[in-house]
PAFI-326531 format. One line per field, with one value per residue: x, y, z of N, C-alpha, C in turn; residue in three letters; residue number from 0. Coordinates in steps of 0.05 Angstrom, whole numbers, plus 5000, padded with zeros to 4 digits. Atoms other than C-alpha are relative to their C-alpha. Example, Ala and Ser with C-alpha at 12.3 -4.5 7.8 and 13.67 -1.06 7.14 Angstrom:
% residues 2
nc1 <- [5018  4984]
nc2 <- [4976  4976]
nc3 <- [5000  4999]
cac1 <- [5246  5273]
cac2 <- [4910  4979]
cac3 <- [5156  5143]
cc1 <- [5018  4985]
cc2 <- [5024  5022]
cc3 <- [5000  5014]
type <- [ala  ser]
seq <- [0  1]
//
This chain:
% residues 53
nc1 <- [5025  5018  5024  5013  5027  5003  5017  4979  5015  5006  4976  5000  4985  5014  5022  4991  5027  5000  4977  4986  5008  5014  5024  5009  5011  4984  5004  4982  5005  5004  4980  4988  4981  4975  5000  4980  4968  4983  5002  4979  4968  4987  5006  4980  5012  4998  5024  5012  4988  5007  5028  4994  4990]
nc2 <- [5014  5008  5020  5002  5002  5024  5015  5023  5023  5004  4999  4989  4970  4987  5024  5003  5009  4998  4989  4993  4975  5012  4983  4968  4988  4986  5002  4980  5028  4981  5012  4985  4993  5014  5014  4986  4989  5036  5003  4985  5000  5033  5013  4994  4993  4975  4993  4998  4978  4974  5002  4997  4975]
nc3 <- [5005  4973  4995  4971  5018  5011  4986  4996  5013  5028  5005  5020  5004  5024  5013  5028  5030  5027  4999  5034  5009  5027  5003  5006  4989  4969  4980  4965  4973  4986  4991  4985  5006  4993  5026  5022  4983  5001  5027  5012  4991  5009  5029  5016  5017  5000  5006  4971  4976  5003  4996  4967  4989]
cac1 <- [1449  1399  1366  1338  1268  1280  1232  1279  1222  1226  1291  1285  1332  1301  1255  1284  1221  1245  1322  1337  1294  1247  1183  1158  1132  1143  1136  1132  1126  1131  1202  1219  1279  1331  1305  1330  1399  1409  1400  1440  1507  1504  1472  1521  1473  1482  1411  1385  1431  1405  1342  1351  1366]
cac2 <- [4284  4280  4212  4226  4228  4155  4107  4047  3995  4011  3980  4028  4082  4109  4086  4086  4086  4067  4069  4055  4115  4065  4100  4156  4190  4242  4215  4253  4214  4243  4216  4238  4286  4236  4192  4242  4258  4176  4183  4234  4217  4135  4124  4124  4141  4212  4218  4194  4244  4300  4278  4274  4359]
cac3 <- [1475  1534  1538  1605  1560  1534  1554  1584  1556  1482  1456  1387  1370  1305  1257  1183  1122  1062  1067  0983  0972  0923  0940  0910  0951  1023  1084  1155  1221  1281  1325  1398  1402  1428  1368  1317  1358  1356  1287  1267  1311  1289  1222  1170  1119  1092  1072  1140  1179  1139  1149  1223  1218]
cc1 <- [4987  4984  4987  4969  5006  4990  5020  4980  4999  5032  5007  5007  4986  4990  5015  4978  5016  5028  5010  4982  4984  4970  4998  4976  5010  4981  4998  4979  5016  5028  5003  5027  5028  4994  5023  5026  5002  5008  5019  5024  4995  4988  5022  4992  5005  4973  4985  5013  4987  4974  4989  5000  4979]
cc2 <- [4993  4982  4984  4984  4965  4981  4974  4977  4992  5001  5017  5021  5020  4990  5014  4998  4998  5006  4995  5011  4984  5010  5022  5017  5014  4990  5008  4975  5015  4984  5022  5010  4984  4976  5004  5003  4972  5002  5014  4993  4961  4993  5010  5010  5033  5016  4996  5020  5033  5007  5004  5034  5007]
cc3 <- [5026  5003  5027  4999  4998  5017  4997  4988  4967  4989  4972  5007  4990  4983  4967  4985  4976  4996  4971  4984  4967  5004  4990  5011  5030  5010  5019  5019  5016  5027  5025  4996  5004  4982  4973  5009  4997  4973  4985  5005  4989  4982  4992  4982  4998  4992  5022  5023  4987  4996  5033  5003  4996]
type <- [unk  unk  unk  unk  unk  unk  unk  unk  unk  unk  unk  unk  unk  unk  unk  unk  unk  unk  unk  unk  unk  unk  unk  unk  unk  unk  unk  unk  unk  unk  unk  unk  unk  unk  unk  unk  unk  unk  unk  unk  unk  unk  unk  unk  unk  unk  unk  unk  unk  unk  unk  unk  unk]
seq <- [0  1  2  3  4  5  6  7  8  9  10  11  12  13  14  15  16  17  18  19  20  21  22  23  24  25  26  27  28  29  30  31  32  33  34  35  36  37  38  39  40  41  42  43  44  45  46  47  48  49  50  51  52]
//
């Protein structure tokens, strides 16, 4: 994971919408790549990691 990119000022990993999936509706939103790579290797969630791919 290369978080050369990561801006040292913004303490945010990854941004989560809606994590008990009570909306109906799709979302897209637009996450730098060392966002998604946080996201995938330390959420526990199995719906946020395969959301992350």
């Amino acid at each position: 994971m290369d978080l050369n990119q990561m801006d040292p000022e913004c303490p945010i990993l990854w941004i989560r919408i809606d994590p008990d999936l009570k909306v109906i509706r799709e979302l897209q939103f637009e996450q730098a790549d060392y966002n998604w790579q946080c996201e995938l290797r330390y959420e526990r969630d199995i719906l946020s990691q395969f959301e992350a791919l």
